[in-house]
N, C-alpha and C positions, 0 to 999 in steps of 0.2 A: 641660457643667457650668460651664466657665469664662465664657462668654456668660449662662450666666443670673444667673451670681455677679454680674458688670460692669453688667448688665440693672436688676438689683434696686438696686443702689447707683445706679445714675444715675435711674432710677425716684425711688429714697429722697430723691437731693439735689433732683430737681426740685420733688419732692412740697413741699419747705422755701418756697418760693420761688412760689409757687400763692396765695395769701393776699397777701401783698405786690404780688406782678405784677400780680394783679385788682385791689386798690386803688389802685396806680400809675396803672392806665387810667381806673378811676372817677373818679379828683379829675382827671386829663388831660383827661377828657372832661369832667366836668360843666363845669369852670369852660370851656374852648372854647364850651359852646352856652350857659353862663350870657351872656358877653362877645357872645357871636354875637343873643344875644336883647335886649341893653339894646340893641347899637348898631343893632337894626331898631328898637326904640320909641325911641331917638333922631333917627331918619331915617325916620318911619314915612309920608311922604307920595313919596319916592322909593322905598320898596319899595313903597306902595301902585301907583305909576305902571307901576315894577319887572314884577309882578305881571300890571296890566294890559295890559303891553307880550308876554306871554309867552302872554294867553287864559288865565290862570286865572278860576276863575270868582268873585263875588262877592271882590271883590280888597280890598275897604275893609274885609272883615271876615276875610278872611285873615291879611291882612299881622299885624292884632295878639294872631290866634291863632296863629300860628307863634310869633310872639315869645313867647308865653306858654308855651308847651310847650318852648318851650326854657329859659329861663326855670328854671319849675319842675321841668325834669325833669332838668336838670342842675344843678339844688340838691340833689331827689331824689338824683342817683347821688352826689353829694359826699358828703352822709348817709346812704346805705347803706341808705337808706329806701324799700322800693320799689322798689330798684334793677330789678328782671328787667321790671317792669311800665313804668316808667320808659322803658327801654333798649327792649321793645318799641313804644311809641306812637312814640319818637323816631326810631327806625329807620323806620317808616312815613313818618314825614314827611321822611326823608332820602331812601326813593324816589320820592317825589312830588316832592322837589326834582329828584335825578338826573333822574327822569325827562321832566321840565319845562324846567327853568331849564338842567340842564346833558348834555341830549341829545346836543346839536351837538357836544359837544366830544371824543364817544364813537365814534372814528374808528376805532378798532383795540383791541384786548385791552390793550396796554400802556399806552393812552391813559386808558384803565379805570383803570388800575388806578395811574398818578397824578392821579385825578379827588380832591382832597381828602372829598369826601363820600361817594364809594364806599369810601375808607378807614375814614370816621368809621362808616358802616353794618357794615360787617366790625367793630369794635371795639366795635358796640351787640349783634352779634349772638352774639362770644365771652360777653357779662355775659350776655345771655339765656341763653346755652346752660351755663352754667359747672355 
């Protein structure tokens, strides 16, 4: 009885804090792939290069759709707009990143899991899932 009295109140105070958390991440996030999208169409012939150096394919028309889905889809999550559909197209392209760009760098479990894009994919897939 005393476990589920303690249960239900900590249950109660998290439930407060559910709304807020999830919006903390959304403007965290959006504005990181908003920023991460201008500075590829700022420098869009070295990620086009970028790109081509890694065998993606059709690399001239890559580089300014990525920036574009970043871009909008983290305006999306800022606005609350779309958010789930948002958070999934972007996570797709967070593992075409991982899985491309930052392979190599996926040495061990913990290596993982200070990959900053393996983090940012965890955090597209809490908003999906919420």
């Amino acid at each position: 009885m005393f476990c589920s009295k303690k249960c239900s109140k900590y249950k109660e105070f998290l439930s407060k804090w559910e709304v807020p958390a999830l919006l903390l991440v959304r403007l965290s996030l959006g504005y990181v792939f908003i920023m991460a999208g201008y500075g590829k169409f700022g420098h869009l012939d070295q990620v086009v290069g970028f790109f081509q150096s890694i065998n993606l394919p059709y690399p001239s028309l890559m580089a300014p759709f990525v920036a574009s889905v970043e871009i909008l889809g983290g305006a999306l999550l800022v606005l609350g707009l779309c958010a789930r559909s948002a958070a999934l197209v972007m996570s797709v392209v967070m593992c075409v990143a991982l899985c491309s760009a930052h392979h190599s760098e996926v040495t061990s479990l913990g290596a993982l899991l200070q990959i900053p894009v393996y983090l940012n994919i965890l955090l597209l897939l809490g908003i999906i899932t919420r």
